[in-house]
N, C-alpha and C positions, 0 to 999 in steps of 0.2 A: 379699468383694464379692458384691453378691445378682446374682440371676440378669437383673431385670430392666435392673440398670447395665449389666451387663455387656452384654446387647441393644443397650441404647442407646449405648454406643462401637462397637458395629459391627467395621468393620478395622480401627479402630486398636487392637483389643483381641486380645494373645496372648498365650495359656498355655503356660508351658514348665515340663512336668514335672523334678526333678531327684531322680536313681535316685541307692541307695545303693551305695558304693563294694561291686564283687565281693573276694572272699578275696586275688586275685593282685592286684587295682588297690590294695587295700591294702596288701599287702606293699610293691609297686615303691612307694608314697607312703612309706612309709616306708622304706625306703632310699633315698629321694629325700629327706626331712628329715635322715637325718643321713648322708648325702654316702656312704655306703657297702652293700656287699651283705654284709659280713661280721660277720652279726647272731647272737648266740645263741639258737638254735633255741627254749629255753623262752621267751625273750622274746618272739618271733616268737608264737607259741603265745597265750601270756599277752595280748598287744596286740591278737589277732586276736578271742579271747573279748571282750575288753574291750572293746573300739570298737565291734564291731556295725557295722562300715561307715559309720560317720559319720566325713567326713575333717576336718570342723572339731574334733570329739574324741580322734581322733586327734592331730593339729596341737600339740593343748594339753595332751595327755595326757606326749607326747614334750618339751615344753617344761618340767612340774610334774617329770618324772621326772630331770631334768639338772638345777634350781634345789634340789634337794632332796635331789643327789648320789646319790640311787639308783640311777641311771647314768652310766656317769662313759668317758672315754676312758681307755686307757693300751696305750701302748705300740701305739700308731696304732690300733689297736679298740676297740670300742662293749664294755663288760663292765658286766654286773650286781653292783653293789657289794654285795645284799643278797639272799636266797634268795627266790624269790618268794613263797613266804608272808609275809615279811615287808615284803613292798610294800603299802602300805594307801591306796588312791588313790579317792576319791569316784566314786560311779557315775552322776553328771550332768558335763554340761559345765559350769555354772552353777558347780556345788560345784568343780570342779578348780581355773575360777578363782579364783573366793572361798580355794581354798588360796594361788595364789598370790600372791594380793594381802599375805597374811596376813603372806608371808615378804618384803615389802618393806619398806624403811625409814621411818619414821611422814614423812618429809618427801618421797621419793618418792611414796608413796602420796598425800598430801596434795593434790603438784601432777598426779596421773593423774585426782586427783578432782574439779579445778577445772579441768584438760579436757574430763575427761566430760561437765561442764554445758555447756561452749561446743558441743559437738557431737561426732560421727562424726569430720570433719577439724576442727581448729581452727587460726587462724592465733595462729602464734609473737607480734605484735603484742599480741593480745588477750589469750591467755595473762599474757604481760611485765605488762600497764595492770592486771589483776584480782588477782594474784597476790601473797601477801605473801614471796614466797620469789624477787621479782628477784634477788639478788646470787647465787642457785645456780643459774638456771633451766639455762643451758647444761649445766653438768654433770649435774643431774638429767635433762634431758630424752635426754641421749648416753647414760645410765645406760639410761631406759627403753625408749632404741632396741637396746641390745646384749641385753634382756632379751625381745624379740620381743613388746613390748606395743603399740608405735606404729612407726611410720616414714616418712620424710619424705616428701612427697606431691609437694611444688613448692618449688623454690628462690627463683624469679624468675616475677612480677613481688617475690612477697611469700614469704615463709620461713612454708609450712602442714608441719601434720603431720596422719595420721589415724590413729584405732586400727587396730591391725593385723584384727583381726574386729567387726563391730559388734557380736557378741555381749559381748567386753571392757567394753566401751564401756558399755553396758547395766547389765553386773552392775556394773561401778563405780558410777555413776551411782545403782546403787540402795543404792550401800553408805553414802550420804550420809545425813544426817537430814533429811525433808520441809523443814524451817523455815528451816535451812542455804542448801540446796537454791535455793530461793525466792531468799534474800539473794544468792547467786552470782549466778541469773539476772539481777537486776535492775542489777547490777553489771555484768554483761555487755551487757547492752541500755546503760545509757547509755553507755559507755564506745564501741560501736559505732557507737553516735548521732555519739561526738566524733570517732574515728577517719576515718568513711566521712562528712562530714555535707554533702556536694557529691553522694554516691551514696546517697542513702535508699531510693530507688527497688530497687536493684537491691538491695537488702539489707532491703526490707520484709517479707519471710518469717520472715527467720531474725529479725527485730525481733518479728515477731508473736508466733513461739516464747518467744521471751525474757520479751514483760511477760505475755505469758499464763500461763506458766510461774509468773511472778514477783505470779501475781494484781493485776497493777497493772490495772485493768478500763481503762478512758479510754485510755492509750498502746499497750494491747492492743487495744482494737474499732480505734482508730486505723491502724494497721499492718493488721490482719488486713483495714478496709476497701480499702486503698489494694493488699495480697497478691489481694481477689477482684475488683477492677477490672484490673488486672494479667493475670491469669491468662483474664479472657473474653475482653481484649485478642487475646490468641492465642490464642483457641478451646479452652482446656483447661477445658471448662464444667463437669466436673463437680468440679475441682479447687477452681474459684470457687467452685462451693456450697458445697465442705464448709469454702472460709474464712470466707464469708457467715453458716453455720449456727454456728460457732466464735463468733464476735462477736455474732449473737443472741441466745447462749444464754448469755453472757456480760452482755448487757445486763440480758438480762428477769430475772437472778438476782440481780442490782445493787439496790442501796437505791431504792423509787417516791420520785424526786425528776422537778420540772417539766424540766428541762437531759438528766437521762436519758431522758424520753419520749419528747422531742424527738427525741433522736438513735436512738433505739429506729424510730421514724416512719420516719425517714430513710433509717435502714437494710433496712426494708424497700420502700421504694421505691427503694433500689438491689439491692437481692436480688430483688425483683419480672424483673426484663431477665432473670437468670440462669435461673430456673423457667422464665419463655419462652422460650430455646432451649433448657431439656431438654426441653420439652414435656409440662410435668407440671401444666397448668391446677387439676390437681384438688389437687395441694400448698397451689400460690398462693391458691386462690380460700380454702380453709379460713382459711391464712395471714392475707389481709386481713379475711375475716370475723370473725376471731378480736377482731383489733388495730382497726376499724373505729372503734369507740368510743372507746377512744384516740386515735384520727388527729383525730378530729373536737374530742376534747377537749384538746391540745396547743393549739389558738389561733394555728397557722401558720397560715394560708391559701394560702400556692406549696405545700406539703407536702401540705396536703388534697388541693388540686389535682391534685398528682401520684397521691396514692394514687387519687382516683377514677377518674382515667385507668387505671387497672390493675384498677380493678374494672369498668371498661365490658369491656375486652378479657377479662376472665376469662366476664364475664356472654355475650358475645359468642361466645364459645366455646361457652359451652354452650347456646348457641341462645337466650337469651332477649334477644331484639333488641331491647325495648321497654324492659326496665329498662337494658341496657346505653347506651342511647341518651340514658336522663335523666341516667345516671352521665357521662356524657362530658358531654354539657349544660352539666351543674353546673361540671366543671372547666375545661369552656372560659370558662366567664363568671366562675371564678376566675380564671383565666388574663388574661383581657380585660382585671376590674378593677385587676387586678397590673401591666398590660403588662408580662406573664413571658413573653418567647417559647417557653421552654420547655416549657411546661405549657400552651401556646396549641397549639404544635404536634404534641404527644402525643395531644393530645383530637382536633385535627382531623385527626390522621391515623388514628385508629382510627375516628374517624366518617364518613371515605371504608369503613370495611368495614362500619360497623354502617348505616350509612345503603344500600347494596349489596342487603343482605339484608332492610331492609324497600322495597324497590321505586323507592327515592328515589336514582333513579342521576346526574343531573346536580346532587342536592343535596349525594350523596356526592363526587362528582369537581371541586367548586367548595371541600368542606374541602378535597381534597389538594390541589388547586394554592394555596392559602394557606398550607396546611404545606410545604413545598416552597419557596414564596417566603422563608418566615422561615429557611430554612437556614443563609443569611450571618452571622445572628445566633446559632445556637447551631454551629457547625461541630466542636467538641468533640465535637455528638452525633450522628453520624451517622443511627441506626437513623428518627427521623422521618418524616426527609427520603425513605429508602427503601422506608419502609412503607408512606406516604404514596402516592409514587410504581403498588408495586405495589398498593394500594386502587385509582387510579385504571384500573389492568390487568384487576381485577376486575371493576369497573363496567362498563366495554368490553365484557369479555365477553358481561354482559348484554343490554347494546346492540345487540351485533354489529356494533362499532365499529373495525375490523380495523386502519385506518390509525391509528387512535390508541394501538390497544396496541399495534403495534408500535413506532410513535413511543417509546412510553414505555419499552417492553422495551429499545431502544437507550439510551436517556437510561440507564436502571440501568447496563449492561453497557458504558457507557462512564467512567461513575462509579466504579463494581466495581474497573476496570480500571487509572482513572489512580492510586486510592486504596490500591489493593491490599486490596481488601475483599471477600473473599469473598462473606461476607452479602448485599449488594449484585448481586454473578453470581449469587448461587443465585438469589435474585429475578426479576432479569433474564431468566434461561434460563426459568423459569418464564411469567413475563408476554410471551415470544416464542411457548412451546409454547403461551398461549393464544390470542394473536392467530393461529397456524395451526389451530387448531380452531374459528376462527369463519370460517376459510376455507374447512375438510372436508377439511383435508389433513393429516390425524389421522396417517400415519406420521411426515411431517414435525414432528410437534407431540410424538410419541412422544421422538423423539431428543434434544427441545428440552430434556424431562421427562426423559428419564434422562440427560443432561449433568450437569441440575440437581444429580440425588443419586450424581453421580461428584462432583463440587463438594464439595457440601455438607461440612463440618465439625461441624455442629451436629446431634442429634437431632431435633429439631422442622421443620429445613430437611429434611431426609432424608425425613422423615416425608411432610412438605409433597408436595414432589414424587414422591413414590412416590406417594400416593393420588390427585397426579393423571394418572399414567405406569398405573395402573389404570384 
């Protein structure tokens, strides 16, 4: 993770260092795996050299070493069936695995490896639907639990299992052939489609996994769109980008067909929202600069629309009010001719800010209360409505329109409130801190602004109100 994601999560971002096991935390681990202190001193020795304080190597070290009867019980103690020299045990964990895969049976093996594509846990359902080894699974799978490969995760609502290390999980996984592989995933995706197909939603990730995996490009962008609307939902913004970035890079590497452009278009004008609360204007702006000419040659006109709404706010950002201004323009009078409320409301809520910044304050506060009025109409979208809103908090400012923003600062913060919309309070708090700085009562205005980015969730909100808490 680079230095500057990691900035931009702020507190909810924590590093936890994990130290390697001391000399004695490995012995007691190991008299902890096999139930006793009454160990053979070369052994002790030998496992001590060998591990190096990794207790996941150790773990599997002690499992290859009893699969493989080089150490064996008898007669209630742990004894070394063989002189330690002639113990010949791989010097990665990777490899110890890969031993012990070696020594299972080709149909164990087989069903560890049509787990490993379902995932870390998988459920026993999905397993059973993919599997050409129904009529063994039970016994193989109690086989694999007594071999300390998996074990049972949850009984109820539904019978899951996961590997017992994700490292397991991993090296199986890689012990398949690429081609295989692929055919599993796809197997697994639809078969999830049938199982869950009342919960799509909640199973759009691990779907996204699947056809992506399984190169199916269309039911892959499809999931991973529906995974990065999902995830902004609840503020996990930067999780959304990197499904947004998944399904772009997906597309743009897809055969140039008219049906792909289209959706190529689309997707970034819904990847466009996500760059704006990380606050990464300078991503976006490249982004649509890039794709511009596309946008325009797809023959959508609501699509256009939208994209130039995203290029007035990028342009806006970076101070050029004048083209940001024609850019909204355009898409309003897309919008008009559409009657797309959508794309009516994005242009004139961003042209309450762009209109702000060139002096034209009751022409910018006349778009927002029209973006505002259309809310009824797109109520799926929030963000307009509240943008809109605070554009018109801006404009106030200007003014030194005290009663009107805070009029408006209440209308957010009661919106925020009923909807459970953060985005909406951070605004709110904001367009209140500024109606008390047109009153001079800049502590009061202080507190209003750092509310804000106790609030805030998103990068860009944070950002927002820190510079004006400066």
């Amino acid at each position: 993770m680079t230095a500057d994601v990691i900035a931009k999560l702020g507190r909810s971002y924590q590093e936890i260092s994990i130290t390697e096991l001391s000399p004695s935390e490995t012995q007691r681990m190991l008299e902890s795996l096999l139930g006793s202190q009454d160990l053979p001193r070369e052994f002790r020795r030998f496992v001590q050299d060998k591990v190096g304080g990794n207790p996941l190597y150790l773990e599997e070290l002690v499992n290859a070493l009893i699969e493989s009867r080089a150490l064996a019980r008898a007669n209630g103690s742990w004894r070394l069936m063989h002189g330690i020299r002639h113990i010949d045990m791989p010097a990665t964990i990777q490899g110890i695995i890969t031993a012990r895969l070696d020594r299972l049976e080709r149909e164990s093996k087989r069903l560890l490896q049509e787990a490993a594509v379902i995932g870390r846990a998988f459920l026993y359902d999905i397993l059973k639907q993919i599997s050409d080894l129904t009529s063994r699974l039970d016994p193989l799978l109690g086989g694999l639990e007594r071999q300390d490969l998996i074990q049972t995760r949850t009984v109820h609502p539904q019978l899951e299992y996961v590997f017992k290390q994700a490292l397991i999980q991993e090296v199986v996984y890689q012990s398949i052939l690429k081609k295989e592989r692929q055919a599993i995933h796809a197997r697994i995706a639809r078969i999830t489609e049938t199982l869950f197909s009342d919960r799509l939603e909640e199973f759009c990730e691990t779907l996204a996994f699947h056809y992506s995996s399984a190169r199916e490009v269309d039911r892959a962008v499809h999931y991973l769109l529906l995974a990065g609307h999902k995830s902004l939902a609840r503020y996990a913004v930067e999780e959304s980008h990197n499904y947004y970035q998944q399904a772009y890079e997906l597309l743009a590497a897809d055969d140039d067909r008219p049906e792909r452009n289209k959706r190529l278009v689309d997707l970034i004008c819904k990847w466009a929202l996500v760059f704006y609360y990380r606050g990464d204007v300078k991503g976006l702006s490249a982004l649509l600069t890039q794709n511009e000419p596309l946008a325009v040659s797809v023959g959508d006109e609501a699509l256009l629309g939208m994209f130039f709404c995203w290029r007035g706010y990028t342009l806006w950002s970076e101070e050029q009010f004048t083209q940001s201004h024609a850019y909204l323009e355009r898409a309003l009078m897309l919008g008009e001719k559409l009657d797309d409320p959508l794309v009516v409301s994005y242009a004139r809520a961003w042209l309450t800010w762009t209109c702000a910044e060139l002096g034209r304050f009751h022409e910018g506060i006349a778009h927002g209360e029209r973006a505002v009025a259309l809310f009824p109409k797109i109520e799926h979208d929030p963000y307009p409505y509240f943008k809109a809103l605070g554009g018109i908090g801006y404009c106030c400012w200007y003014l030194g329109d005290r009663a009107r923003a805070e009029q408006t600062a209440e209308e957010l913060l009661t919106f925020g409130s009923s909807h459970a919309n953060i985005r909406c309070q951070v605004m709110g708090y904001y367009v209140r801190g500024v109606s008390y700085c047109i009153a001079g009562d800049f502590q009061t205005a202080g507190r209003n602004f750092r509310h804000a980015m106790e609030v805030a969730l998103d990068p860009l909100y944070a950002q927002l109100a820190h510079f004006s808490w400066d």
